[in-house]
C-alpha positions as CSV (number, residue, x, y, z in Angstrom):
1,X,197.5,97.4,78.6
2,X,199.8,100.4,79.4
3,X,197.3,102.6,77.4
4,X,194.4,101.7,79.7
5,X,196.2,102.4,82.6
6,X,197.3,105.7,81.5
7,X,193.6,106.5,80.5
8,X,192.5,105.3,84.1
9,X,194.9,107.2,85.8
10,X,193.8,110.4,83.6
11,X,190.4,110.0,84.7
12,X,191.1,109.5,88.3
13,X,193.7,112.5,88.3
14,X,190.3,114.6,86.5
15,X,188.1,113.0,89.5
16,X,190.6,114.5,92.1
17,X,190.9,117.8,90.8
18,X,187.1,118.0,90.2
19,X,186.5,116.7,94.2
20,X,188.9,119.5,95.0
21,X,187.5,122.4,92.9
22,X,184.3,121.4,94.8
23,X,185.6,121.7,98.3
24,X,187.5,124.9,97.3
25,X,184.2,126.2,95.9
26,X,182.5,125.1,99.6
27,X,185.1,126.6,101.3
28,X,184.7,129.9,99.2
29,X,181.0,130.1,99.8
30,X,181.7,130.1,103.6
31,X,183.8,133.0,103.2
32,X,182.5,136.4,105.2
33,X,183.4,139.3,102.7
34,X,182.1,142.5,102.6
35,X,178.2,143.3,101.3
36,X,178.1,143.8,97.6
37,X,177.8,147.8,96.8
38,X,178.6,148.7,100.5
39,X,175.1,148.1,101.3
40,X,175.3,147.6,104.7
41,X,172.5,145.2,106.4
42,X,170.4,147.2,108.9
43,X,167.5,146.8,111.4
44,X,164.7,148.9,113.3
45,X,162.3,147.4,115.7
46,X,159.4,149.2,117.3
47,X,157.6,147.7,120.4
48,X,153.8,148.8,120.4
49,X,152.9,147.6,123.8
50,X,153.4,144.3,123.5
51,X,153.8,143.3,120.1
52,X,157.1,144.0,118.4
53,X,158.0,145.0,115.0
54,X,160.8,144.3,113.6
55,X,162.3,145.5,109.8
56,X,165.6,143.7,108.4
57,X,166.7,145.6,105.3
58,X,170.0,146.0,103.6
59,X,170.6,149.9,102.9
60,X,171.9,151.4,100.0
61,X,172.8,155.5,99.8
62,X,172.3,157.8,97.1
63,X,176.1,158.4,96.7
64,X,178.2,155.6,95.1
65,X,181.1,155.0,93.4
66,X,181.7,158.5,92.9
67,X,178.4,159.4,91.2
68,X,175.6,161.5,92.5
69,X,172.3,159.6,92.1
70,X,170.0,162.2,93.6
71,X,167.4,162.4,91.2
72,X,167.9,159.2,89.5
73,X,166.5,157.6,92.4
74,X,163.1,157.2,92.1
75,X,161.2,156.0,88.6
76,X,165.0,155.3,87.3
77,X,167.2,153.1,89.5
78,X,163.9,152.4,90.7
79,X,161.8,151.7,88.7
80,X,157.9,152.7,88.7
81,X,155.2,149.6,87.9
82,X,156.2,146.1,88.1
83,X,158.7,145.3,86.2
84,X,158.3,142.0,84.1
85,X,161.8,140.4,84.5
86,X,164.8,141.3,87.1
87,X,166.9,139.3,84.7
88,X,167.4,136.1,87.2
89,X,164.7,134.0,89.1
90,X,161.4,133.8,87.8
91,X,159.0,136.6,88.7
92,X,156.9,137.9,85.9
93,X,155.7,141.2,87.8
94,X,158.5,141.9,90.0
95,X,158.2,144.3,93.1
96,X,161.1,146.1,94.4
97,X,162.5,144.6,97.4
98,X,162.3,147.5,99.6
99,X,166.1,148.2,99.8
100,X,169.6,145.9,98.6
101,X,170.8,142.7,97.8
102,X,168.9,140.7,100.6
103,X,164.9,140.5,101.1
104,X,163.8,142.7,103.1
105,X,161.7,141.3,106.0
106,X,158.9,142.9,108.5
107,X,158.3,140.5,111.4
108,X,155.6,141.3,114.0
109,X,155.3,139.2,116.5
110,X,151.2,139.4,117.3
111,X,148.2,139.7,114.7
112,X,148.2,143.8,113.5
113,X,146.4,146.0,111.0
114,X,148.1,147.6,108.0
115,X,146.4,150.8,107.2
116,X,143.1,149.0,108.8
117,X,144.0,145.4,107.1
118,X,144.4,142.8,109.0
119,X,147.9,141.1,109.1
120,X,148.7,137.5,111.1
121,X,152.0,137.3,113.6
122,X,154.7,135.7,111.4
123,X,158.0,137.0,109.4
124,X,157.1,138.4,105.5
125,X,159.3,139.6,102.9
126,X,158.4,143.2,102.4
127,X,158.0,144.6,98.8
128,X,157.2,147.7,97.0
129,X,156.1,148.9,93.8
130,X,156.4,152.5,93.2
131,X,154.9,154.8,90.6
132,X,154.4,158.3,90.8
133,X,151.0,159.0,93.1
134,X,150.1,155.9,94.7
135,X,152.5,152.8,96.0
136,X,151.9,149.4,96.8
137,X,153.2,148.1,99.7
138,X,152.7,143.7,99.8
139,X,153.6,141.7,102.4
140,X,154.7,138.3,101.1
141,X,155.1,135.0,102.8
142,X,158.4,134.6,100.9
143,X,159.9,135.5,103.3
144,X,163.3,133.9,103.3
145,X,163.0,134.4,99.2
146,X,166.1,136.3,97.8
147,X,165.1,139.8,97.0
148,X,162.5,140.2,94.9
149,X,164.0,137.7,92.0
150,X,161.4,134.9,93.2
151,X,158.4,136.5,93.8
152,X,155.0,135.0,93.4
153,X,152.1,137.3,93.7
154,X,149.8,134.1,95.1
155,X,152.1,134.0,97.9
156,X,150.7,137.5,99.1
157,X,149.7,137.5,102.5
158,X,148.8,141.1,102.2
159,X,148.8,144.4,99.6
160,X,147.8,147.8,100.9
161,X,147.7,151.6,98.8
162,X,150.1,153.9,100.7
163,X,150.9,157.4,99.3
164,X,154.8,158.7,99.0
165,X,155.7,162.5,100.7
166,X,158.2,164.6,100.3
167,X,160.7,164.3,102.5
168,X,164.1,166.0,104.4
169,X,167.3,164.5,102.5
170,X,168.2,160.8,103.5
171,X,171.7,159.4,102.5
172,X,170.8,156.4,103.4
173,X,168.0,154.4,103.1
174,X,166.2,153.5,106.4
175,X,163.2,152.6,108.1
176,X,162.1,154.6,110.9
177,X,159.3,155.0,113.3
178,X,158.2,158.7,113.2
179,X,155.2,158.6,115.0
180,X,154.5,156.1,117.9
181,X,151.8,155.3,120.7
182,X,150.8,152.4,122.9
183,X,148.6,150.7,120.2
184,X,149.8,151.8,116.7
185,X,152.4,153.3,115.6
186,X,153.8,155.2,111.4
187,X,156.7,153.6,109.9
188,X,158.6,154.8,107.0
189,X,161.0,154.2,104.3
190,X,163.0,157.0,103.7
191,X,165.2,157.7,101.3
192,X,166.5,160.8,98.8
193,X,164.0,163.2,98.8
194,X,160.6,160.6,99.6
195,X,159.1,159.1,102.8
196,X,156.6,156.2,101.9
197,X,154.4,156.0,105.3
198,X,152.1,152.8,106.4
199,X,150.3,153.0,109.4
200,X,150.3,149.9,111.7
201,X,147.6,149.2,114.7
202,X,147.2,146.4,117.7
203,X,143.2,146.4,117.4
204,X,143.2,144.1,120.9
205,X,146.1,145.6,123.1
206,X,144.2,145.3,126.0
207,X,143.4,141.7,125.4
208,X,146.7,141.2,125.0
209,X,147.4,142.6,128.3
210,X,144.7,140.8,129.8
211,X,146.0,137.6,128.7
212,X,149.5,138.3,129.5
213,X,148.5,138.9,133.2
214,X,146.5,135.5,133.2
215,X,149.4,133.7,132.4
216,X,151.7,135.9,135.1
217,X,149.0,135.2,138.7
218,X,150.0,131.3,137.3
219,X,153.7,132.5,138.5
220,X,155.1,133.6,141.3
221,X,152.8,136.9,140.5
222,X,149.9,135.4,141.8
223,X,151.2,135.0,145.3
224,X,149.4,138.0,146.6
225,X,145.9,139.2,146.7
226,X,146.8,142.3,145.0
227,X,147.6,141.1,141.5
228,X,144.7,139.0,141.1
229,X,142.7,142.8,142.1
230,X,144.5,144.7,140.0
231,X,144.2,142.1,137.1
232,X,140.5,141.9,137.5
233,X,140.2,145.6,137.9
234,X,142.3,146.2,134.5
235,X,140.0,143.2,132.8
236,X,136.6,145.4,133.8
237,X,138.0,148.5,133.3
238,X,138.7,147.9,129.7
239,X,135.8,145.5,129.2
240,X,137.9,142.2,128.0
241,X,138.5,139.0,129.5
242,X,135.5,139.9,131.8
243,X,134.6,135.9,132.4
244,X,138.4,136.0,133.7
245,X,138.2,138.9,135.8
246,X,135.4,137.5,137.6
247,X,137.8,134.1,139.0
248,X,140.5,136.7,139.1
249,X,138.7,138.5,141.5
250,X,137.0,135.5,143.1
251,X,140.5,134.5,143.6
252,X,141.8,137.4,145.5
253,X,139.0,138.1,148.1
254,X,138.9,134.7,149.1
255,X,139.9,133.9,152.4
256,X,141.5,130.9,152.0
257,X,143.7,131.7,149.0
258,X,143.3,135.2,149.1
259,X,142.4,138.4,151.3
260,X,138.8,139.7,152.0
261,X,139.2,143.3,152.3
262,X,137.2,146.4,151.1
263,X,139.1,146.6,147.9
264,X,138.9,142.7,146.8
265,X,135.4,143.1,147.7
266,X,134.8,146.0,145.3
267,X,136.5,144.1,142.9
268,X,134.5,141.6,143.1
269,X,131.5,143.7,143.2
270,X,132.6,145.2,140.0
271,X,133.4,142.1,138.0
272,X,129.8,140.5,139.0
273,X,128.3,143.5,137.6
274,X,130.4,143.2,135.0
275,X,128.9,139.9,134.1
276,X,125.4,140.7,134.4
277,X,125.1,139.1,138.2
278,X,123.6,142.1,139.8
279,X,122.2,141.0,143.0
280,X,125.5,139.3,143.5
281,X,127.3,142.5,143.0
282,X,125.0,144.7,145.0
283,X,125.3,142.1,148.4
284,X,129.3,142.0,147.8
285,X,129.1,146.2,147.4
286,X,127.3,145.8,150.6
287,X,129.6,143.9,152.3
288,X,133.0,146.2,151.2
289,X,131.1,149.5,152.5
290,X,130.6,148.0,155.7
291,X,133.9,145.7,156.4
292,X,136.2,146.2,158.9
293,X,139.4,147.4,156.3
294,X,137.2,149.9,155.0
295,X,138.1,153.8,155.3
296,X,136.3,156.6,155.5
297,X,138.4,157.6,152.1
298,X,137.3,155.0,150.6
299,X,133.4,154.9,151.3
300,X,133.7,158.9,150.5
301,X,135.6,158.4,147.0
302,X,133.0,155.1,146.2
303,X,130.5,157.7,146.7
304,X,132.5,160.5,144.6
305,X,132.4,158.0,141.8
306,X,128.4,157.3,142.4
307,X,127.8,161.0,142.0
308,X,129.5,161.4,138.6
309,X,127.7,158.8,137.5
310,X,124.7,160.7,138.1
311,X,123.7,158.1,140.8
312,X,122.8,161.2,143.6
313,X,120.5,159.5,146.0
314,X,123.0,156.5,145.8
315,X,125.6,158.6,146.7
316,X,124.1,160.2,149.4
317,X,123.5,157.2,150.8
318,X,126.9,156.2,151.0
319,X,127.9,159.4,152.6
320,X,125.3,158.9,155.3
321,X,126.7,155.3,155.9
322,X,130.1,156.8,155.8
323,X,128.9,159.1,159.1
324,X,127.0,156.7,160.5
325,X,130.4,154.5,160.6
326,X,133.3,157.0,161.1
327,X,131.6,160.2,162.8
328,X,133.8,163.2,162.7
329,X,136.4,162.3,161.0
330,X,138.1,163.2,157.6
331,X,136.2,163.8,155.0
332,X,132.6,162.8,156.2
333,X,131.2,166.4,156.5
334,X,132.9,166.8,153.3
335,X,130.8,163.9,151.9
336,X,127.6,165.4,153.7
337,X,127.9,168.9,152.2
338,X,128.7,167.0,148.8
339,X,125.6,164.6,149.4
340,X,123.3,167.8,150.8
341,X,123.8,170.0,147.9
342,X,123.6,167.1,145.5
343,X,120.0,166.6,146.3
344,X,118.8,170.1,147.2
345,X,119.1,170.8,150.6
346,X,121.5,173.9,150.2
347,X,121.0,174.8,153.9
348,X,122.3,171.7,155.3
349,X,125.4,171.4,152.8
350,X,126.2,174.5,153.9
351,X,126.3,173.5,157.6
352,X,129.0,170.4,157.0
353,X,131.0,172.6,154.2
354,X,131.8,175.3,157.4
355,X,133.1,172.2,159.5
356,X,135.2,170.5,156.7
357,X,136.6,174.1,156.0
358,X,137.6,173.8,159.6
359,X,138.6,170.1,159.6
360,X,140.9,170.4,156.3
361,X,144.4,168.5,156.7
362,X,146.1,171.1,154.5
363,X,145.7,174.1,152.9
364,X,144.0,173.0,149.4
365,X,141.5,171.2,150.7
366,X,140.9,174.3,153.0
367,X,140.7,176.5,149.9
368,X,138.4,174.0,148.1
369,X,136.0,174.1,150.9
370,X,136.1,177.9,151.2
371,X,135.1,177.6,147.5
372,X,132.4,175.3,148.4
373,X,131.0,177.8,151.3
374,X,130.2,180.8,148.6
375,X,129.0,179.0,146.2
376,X,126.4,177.1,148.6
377,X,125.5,180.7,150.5
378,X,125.2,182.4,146.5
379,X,122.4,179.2,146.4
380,X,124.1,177.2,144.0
381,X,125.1,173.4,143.8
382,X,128.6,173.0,145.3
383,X,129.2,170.1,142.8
């Protein structure tokens, strides 16, 4: 009888200390201590318009412990191929995890192109493998796997060829964004000696845009005619969202909910040709040349704009409207000589370029029209 209780109170006391080795051992793993190897976690994020890229990485240096690795980097301490076992987890053809202890992750957050491939919005665990010419860059959707340790090449969302450079000296490794524009933009891994580039691209930036302004007029944006015009104008001008840009600009000139003006009607005008309805657009065209807000800046540079097109009748017309409507005034003999010459008549161009020399509101315009004058009396197109 005493026996068993001895043995029940042994196995009690071995539950107890087990229960408490456990919590100890919770405790510990809660513990903030420094990164293993002085790797220190970094990040780098690059906006490209408006999608935003983002690389998490932990960064070793070429220095440690004492010992100069500089030369050992790459093809020794790294590797070159896949390597068959890390010795823990269970890849078979292990990458390199692009950097130290934890994965290393690229989050973007719209749809891009990697060197031309297309990549969806989302977080991926970003791995290498190296060898002497050409690398592999994948883009796994592991990506809250540990380093490389668990890889699974069927989880690939993407693999691209990139080819290594030399390189100015990096202690560090890091990611950097060399070379950058609105729609794409070069990152690198750096490190020793090497740069391993990939290029990155927004093939729809403008469609982004587009859509990003739709959801804005919703707010408190959309308040005044002038954003719904100049979201319609940016919809046409880049040729996206044109079904949009049509109620966008619909929305704006109207006079309940809007503004009819000369520049919501061009709008308007523009985004009906835009969508094929060219009667429409030519009766609304109408209608902004000859409304009240109109100026004769604007019917002159409407005309300006004709003219490049080639359109030289058209234009003409609209400088003859412009007179008709505004006389004498800044810039319609300007307009006239531009409009005269355009379509021959030398004689008469040179007849309204003498009284816009005299009618210029400063001194540029004065030496522009002076300009116009000898070229016009040598015979030749001011244009």
């Amino acid at each position: 009888m005493i026996l068993r209780k001895q043995e029940e109170l042994m196995r009690s006391l071995k539950v107890l200390a087990l229960a408490t080795l456990m919590t100890a051992s919770a405790f510990a793993q809660n513990l903030t201590a420094p990164p293993d190897g002085g790797n220190q976690r970094s990040s780098v994020t690059q906006s490209l318009g408006l999608v935003k890229v983002t690389i998490d990485y932990s960064s070793p240096r070429v220095h440690r412990n004492g010992e100069d690795r500089r030369g050992k980097i790459w093809g020794k301490l790294v590797p070159y191929g896949p390597q068959k076992t890390l010795g823990y987890g269970s890849c078979t053809e292990c990458p390199w995890r692009g950097g130290a202890n934890e994965n290393t992750v690229f989050t973007v957050s719209h749809d891009v192109t990697i060197e031309g491939k297309s990549l969806p919005a989302g977080s991926y665990g970003l791995h290498l493998i190296p060898t002497e010419t050409d690398w592999t860059l994948i883009f796994s959707k592991d990506a809250g796997s540990w380093g490389s340790f668990w890889y699974e090449p069927s989880h690939d969302a993407l693999r691209v060829t990139v080819k290594p450079a030399k390189n100015e000296y990096h202690e560090w490794l890091t990611y950097e964004f060399p070379e950058r524009e609105l729609d794409k933009a070069t990152a690198a891994l750096m490190w020793e000696d090497l740069a391993v580039p990939f290029h990155i691209a927004v093939p729809n930036i403008n469609e982004l845009y587009a859509a990003k302004m739709g959801e804005e007029l919703h707010g408190a944006l959309g308040n005044g005619w002038q954003t719904w015009s100049d979201a319609a104008r940016f919809a046409v001008d880049h040729k996206v969202a044109l079904t949009n840009a049509l109620a966008w600009a619909k929305q704006g000139s109207d006079a309940a909910s809007g503004w009819e003006n000369y520049v919501t009607l061009t709008t308007l005008a523009m985004a009906q040709e835009a969508n094929g309805l060219t009667a429409d657009a030519a009766k609304t065209r109408a209608k902004a040349l000859s409304h009240p807000s109109a100026t004769p800046l604007d019917l002159h540079q409407y005309a300006r704009a004709l003219l490049q097109q080639g359109k030289k009748q058209e234009a003409f017309d609209v400088w003859q409207l412009n007179a008709k409507r505004f006389g004498d005034a800044w810039p319609v003999n300007v307009g006239l000589a531009r409009g005269n010459s355009a379509v021959g008549k030398y004689k008469d161009a040179l007849k309204y370029a003498k009284l816009a020399v005299a009618q210029a509101p400063d001194e540029n315009n004065r030496k522009a029209m002076q300009a116009a004058v000898e070229k016009l009396e040598a015979g030749k197109d001011m244009n």
